[in-house]
C-alpha positions as CSV (number, residue, x, y, z in Angstrom):
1,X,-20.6,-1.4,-8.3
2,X,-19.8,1.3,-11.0
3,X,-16.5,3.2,-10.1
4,X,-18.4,6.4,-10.9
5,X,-20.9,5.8,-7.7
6,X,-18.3,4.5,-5.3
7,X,-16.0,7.9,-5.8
8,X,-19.0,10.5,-5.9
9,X,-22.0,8.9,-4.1
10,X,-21.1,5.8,-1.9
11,X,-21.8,6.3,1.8
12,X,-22.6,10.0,1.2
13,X,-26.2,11.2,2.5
14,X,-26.2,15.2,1.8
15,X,-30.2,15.3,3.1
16,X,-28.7,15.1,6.5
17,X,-26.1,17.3,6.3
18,X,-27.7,20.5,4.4
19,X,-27.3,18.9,1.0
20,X,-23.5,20.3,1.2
21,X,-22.0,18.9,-2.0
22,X,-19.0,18.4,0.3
23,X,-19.3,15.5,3.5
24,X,-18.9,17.8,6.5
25,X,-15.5,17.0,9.0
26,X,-17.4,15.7,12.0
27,X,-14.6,17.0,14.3
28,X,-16.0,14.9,17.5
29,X,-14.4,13.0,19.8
30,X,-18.1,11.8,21.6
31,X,-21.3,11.0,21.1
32,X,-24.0,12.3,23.5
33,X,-27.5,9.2,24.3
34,X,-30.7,10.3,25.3
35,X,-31.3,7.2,26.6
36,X,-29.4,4.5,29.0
37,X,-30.6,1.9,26.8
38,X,-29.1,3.8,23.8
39,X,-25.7,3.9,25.8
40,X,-26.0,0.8,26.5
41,X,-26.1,-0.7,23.1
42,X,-23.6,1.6,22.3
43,X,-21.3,0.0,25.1
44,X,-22.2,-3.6,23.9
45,X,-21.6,-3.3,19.8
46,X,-19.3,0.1,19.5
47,X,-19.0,-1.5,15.9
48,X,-22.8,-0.8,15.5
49,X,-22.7,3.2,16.0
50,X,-21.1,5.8,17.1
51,X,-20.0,6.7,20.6
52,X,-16.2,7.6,20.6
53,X,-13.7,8.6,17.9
54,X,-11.2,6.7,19.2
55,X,-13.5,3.7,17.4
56,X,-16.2,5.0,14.6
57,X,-17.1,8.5,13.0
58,X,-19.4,9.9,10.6
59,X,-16.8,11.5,8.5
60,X,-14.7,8.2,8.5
61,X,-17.5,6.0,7.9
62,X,-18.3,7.7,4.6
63,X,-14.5,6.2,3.7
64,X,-14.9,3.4,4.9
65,X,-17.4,2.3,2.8
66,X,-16.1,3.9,0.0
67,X,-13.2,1.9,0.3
68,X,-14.6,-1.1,1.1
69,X,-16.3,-0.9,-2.3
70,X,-13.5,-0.2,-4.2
71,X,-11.5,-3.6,-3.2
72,X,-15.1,-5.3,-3.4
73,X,-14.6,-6.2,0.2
74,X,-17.4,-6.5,3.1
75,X,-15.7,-4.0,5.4
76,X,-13.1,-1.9,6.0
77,X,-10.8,0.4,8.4
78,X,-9.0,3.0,8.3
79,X,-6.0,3.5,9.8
80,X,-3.1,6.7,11.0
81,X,-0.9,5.3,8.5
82,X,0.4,2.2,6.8
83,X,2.4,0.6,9.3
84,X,-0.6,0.6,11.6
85,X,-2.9,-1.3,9.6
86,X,-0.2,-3.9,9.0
87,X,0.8,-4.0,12.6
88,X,-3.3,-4.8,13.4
89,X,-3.7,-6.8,10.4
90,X,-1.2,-9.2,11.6
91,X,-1.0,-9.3,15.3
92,X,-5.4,-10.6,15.8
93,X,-4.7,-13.9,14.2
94,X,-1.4,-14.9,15.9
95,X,-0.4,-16.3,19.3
96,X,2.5,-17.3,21.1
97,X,4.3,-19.7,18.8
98,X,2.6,-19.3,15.8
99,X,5.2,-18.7,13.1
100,X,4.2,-16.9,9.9
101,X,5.6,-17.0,6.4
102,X,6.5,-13.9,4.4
103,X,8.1,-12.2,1.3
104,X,11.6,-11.0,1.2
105,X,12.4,-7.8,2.7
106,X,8.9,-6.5,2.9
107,X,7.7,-3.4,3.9
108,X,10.3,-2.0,6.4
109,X,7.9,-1.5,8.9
110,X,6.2,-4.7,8.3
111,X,9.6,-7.1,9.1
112,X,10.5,-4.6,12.3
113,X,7.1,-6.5,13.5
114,X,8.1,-9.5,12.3
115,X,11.2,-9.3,14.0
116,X,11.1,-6.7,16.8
117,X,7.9,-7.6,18.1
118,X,6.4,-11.0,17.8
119,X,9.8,-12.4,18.2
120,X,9.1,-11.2,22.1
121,X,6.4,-14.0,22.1
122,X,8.0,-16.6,20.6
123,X,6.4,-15.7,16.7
124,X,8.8,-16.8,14.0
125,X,9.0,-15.6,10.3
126,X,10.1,-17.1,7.8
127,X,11.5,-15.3,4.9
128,X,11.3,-16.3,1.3
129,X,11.3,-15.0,-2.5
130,X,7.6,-15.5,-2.1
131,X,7.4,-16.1,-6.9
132,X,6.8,-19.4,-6.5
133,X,4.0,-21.2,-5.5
134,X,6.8,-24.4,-4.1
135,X,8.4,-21.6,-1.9
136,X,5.2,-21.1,-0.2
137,X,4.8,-25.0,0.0
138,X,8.2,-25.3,1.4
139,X,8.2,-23.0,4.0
140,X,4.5,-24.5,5.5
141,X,4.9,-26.0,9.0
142,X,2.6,-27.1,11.6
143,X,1.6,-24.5,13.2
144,X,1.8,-21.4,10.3
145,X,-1.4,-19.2,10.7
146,X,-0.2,-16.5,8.8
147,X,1.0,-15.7,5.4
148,X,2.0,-11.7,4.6
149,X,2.4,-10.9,0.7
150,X,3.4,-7.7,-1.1
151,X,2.9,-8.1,-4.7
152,X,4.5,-6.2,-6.6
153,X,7.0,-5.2,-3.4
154,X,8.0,-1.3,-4.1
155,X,11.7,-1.9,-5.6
156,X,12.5,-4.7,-7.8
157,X,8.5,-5.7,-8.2
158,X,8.6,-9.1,-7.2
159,X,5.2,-10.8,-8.0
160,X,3.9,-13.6,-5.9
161,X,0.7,-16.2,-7.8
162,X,-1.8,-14.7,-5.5
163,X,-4.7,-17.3,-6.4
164,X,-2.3,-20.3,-5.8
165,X,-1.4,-19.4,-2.4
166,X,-5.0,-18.2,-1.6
167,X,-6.0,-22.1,-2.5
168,X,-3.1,-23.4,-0.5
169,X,-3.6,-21.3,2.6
170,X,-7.4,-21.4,2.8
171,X,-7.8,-24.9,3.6
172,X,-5.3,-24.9,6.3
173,X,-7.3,-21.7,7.9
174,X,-4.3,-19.8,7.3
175,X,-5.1,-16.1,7.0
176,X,-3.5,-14.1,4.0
177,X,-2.8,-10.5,3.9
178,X,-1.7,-8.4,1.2
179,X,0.2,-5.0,0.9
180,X,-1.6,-3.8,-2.2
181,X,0.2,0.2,-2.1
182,X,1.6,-0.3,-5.6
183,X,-1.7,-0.9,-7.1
184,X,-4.3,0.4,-5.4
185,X,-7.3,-1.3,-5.9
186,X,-8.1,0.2,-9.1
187,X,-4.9,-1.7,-10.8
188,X,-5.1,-5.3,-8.5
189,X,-8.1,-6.9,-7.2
190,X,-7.0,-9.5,-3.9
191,X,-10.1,-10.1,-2.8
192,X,-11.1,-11.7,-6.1
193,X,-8.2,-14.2,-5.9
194,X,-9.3,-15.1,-2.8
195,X,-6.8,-13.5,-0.4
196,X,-8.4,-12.7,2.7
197,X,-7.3,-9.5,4.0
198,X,-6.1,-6.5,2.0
199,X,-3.9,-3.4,3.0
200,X,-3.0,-0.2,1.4
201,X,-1.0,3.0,2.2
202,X,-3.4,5.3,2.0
203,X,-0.7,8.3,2.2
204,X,0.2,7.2,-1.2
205,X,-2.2,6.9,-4.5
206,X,-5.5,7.5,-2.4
207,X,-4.5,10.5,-0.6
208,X,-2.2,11.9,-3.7
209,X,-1.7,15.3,-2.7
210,X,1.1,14.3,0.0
211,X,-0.5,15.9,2.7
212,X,-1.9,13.3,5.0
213,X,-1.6,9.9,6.6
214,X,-3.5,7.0,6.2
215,X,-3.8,3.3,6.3
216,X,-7.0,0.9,5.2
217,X,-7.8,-2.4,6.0
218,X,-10.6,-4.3,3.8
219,X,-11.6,-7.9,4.1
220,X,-14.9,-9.7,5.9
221,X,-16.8,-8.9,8.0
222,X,-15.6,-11.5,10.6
223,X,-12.2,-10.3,9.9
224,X,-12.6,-6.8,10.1
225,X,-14.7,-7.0,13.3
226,X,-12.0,-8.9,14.9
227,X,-9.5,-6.3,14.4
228,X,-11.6,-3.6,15.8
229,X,-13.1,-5.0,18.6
230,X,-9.5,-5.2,20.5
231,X,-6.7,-4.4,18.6
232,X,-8.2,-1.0,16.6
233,X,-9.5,0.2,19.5
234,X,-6.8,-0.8,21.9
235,X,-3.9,0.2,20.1
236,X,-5.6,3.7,19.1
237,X,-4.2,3.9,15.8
238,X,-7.4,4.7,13.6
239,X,-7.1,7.9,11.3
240,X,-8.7,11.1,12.3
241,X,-11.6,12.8,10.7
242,X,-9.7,15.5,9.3
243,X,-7.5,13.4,7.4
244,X,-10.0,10.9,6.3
245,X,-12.1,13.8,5.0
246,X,-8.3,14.2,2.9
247,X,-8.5,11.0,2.0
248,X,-11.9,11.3,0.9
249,X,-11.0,14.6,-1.2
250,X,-8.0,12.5,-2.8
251,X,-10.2,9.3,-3.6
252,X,-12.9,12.0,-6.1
253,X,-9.8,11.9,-8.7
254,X,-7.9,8.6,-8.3
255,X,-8.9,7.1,-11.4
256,X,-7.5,10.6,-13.3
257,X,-4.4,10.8,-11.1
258,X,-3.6,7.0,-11.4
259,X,-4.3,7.1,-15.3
260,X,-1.9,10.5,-15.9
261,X,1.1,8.6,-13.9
262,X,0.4,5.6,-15.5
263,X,0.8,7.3,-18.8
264,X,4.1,9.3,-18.0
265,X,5.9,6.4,-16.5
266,X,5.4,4.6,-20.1
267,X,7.1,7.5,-22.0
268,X,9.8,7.6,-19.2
269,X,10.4,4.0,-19.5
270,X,10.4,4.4,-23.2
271,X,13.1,6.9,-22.8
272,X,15.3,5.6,-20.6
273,X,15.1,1.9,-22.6
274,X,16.8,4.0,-25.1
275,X,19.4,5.8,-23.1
276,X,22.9,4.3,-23.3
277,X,23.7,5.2,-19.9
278,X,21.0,3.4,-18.8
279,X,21.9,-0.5,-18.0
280,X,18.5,-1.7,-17.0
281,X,14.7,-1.4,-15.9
282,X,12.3,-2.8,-13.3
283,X,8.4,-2.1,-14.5
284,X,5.8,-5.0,-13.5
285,X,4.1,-4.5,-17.1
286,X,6.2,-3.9,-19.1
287,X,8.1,-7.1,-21.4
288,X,11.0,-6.9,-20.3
289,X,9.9,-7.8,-16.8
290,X,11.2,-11.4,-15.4
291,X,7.3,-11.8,-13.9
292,X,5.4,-10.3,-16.8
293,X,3.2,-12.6,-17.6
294,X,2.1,-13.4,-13.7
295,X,1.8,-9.6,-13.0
296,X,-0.4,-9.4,-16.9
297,X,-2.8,-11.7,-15.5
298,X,-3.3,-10.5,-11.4
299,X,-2.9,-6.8,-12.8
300,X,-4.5,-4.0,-14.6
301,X,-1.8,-1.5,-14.7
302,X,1.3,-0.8,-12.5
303,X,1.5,3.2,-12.2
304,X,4.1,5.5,-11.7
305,X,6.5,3.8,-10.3
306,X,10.1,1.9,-11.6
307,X,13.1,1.0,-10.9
308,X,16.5,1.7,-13.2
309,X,19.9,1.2,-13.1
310,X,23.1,3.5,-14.3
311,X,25.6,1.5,-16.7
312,X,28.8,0.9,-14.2
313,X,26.7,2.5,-11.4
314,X,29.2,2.8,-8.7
315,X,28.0,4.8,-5.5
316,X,29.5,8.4,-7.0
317,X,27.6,7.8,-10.5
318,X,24.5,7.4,-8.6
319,X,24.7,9.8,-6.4
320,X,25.5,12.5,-9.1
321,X,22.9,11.5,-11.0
322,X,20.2,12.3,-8.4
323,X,22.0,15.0,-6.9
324,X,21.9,16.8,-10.6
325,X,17.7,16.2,-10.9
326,X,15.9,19.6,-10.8
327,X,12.5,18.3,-11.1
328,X,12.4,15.3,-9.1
329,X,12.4,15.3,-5.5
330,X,14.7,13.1,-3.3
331,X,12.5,11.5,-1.2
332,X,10.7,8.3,-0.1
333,X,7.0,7.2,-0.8
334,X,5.1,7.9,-4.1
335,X,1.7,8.6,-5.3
336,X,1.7,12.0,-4.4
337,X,1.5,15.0,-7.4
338,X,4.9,15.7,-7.6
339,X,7.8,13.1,-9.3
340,X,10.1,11.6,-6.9
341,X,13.9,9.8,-7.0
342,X,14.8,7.5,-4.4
343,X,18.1,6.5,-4.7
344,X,18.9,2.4,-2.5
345,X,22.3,3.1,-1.8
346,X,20.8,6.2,0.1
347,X,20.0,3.5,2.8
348,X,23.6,1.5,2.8
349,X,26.4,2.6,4.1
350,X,29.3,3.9,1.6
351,X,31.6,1.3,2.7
352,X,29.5,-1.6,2.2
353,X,28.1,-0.5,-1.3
354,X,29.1,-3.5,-3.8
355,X,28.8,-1.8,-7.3
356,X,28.4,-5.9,-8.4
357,X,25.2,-6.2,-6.3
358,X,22.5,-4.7,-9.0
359,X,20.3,-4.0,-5.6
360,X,22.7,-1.6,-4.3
361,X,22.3,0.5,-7.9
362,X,18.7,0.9,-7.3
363,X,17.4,3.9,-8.5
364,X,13.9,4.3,-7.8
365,X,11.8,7.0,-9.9
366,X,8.1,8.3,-9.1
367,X,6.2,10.3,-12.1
368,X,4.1,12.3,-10.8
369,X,1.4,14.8,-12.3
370,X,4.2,16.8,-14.4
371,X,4.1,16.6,-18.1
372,X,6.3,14.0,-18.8
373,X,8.0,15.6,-21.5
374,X,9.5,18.0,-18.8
375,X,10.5,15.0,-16.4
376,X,12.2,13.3,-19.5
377,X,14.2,16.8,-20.1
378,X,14.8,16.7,-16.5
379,X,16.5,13.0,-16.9
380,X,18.1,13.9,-20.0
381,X,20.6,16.7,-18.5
382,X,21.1,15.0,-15.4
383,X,21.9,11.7,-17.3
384,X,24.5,13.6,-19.2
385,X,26.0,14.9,-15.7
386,X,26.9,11.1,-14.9
């Protein structure tokens, strides 16, 4: 389906809503029936139509599909925010001693579930680097159902062989889901190496304007239907039609926005490859990148997002650094408009920072829709600072 279509057309029937170029906000929470039998179909398949918010709605239905389409997925759902769709992707398709396998310090959000929640029901995780397809093999047991992937992971990029472990969990019926945020679907197709269910932070690349929330879900139809007959709609967490109709307005320029960061954090990289202050760089595509040729293959670009490091980057250095930035913001997330530093020893405390520990040096930068030349300036005088 052409890209073109899916952004400006997809799901979007202006005949019945005054041929506004603009889908309207249906700000509804219910749905009125002019007929018992209608509510009662309504009450047998709420997946089928509308009759509370809570569940579908015209405004978010014109996303759905949108983004359904864009990860070449059956269905989709959108969700309040990330952590929400990973907390329903995961808990439908595990029980009581299930135990699941998953990457290395995912997602915050995701291992708090992983081990503040299912741990309550006797759910065990397992942990591992997740590059290899024998770490996947090693860590199978009996009863493993689930398998949660982030590839690349949002700090040092780590890459897992999505097609290998998609052919060995299928046949096992072990379901696979991927955190896709650093992509977006228009830089990694899952779905196409045969992972089953795919997740993205909405907030970030699709939104772009760092003004709203959201979460999406895509996969089958089975799957998807089993999320939101019980846990969607229990757990409440779907996005409202105001901010899917932001979501909406940030998916029209995602190929322009994605294409612009994707561009800057080149010349930044180039830059700071040069810089002798500089003692190292984390970019999925670029050569220099331990996984390069698994992320060439699996990806078609990697964004605006990398990690460096600071030659003898001790705690002060770091913090100098970003405290000397005028131009980025010190914050968390990315894919917004505006260039972002985020800083890992932000998140340790000073007396555990081990300067020999290149994780603790972390220094996370976001391009955003600046002209690079002025973010490069910005790095430039705030290097020198260090």
């Amino acid at each position: 389906m052409d890209l073109s279509y899916i952004l400006n057309e997809l799901g979007e029937e202006r005949a019945q809503y005054f041929n506004a170029v603009a889908p309207p906000i249906v700000q509804s929470s219910n749905f009125a029936f002019d007929t018992v039998a209608d509510l009662r179909r309504a009450f047998a398949d709420e997946m089928g139509g509308y009759l509370y918010s809570r569940g579908l709605n015209p405004t978010i239905d014109i996303l759905r599909k949108k983004l359904a389409a864009l990860d070449e997925a059956e269905d989709a759902l959108v969700f309040a925010n990330g952590a929400a769709a990973i907390f329903a992707g995961v808990l439908p398709f595990v029980k009581a001693g299930d135990h699941i396998i998953s990457v290395q310090q995912p997602y915050s959000w995701a291992q708090r579930t992983f081990d503040g929640i299912l741990t309550r029901y006797g759910i065990e995780t397992t942990y591992i680097a997740g590059t290899e397809i024998g770490q996947f093999e090693a860590a199978l047991r009996p009863n493993t159902t689930f398998i949660y992937l982030e590839s690349p992971n949002s700090w040092n990029f780590a890459v897992q062989p999505l097609a290998e472990v998609a052919a060995l969990a299928k046949p096992r019926g072990i379901v696979t889901l991927i955190d896709n945020s650093y992509c977006s679907p228009l830089h990694q197709r899952p779905h196409e190496l045969g992972i089953d269910l795919c997740m993205q932070t909405a907030t970030k690349y699709i939104g772009g304007h760092s003004d709203t929330l959201g979460g999406v879900l895509t996969g089958s139809h089975t799957h998807i239907r089993r999320i939101f007959e019980l846990d969607y709609l229990a757990i409440g967490s779907g996005v409202s039609p105001f901010n899917a109709w932001l979501l909406l307005r940030g998916l029209r320029t995602l190929p322009q926005r994605l294409a612009h960061v994707s561009r800057s954090a080149q010349e930044v990289i180039a830059f700071l490859k040069g810089h002798p202050k500089v003692g190292g760089l984390l970019y999925p595509l670029d050569p220099s990148f331990p996984q390069y040729e698994l992320a060439r293959r699996q990806m078609t670009g990697a964004g605006g997002l990398l990690t460096f490091l600071l030659k003898d980057g001790t705690c002060a250095r770091i913090t100098t650094f970003c405290e000397s930035l005028k131009h980025f913001l010190m914050a968390v997330s990315w894919g917004g408009h505006e260039s972002l530093v985020l800083p890992k020893c932000a998140g340790i405390d000073p007396a555990a920072f081990d300067a020999r520990n290149p994780e603790h040096q972390y220094i996370r930068l976001y391009t955003g829709l600046e002209d690079p030349g002025y973010l490069i300036r910005d790095l430039e005088q705030a290097l020198e600072k260090v």
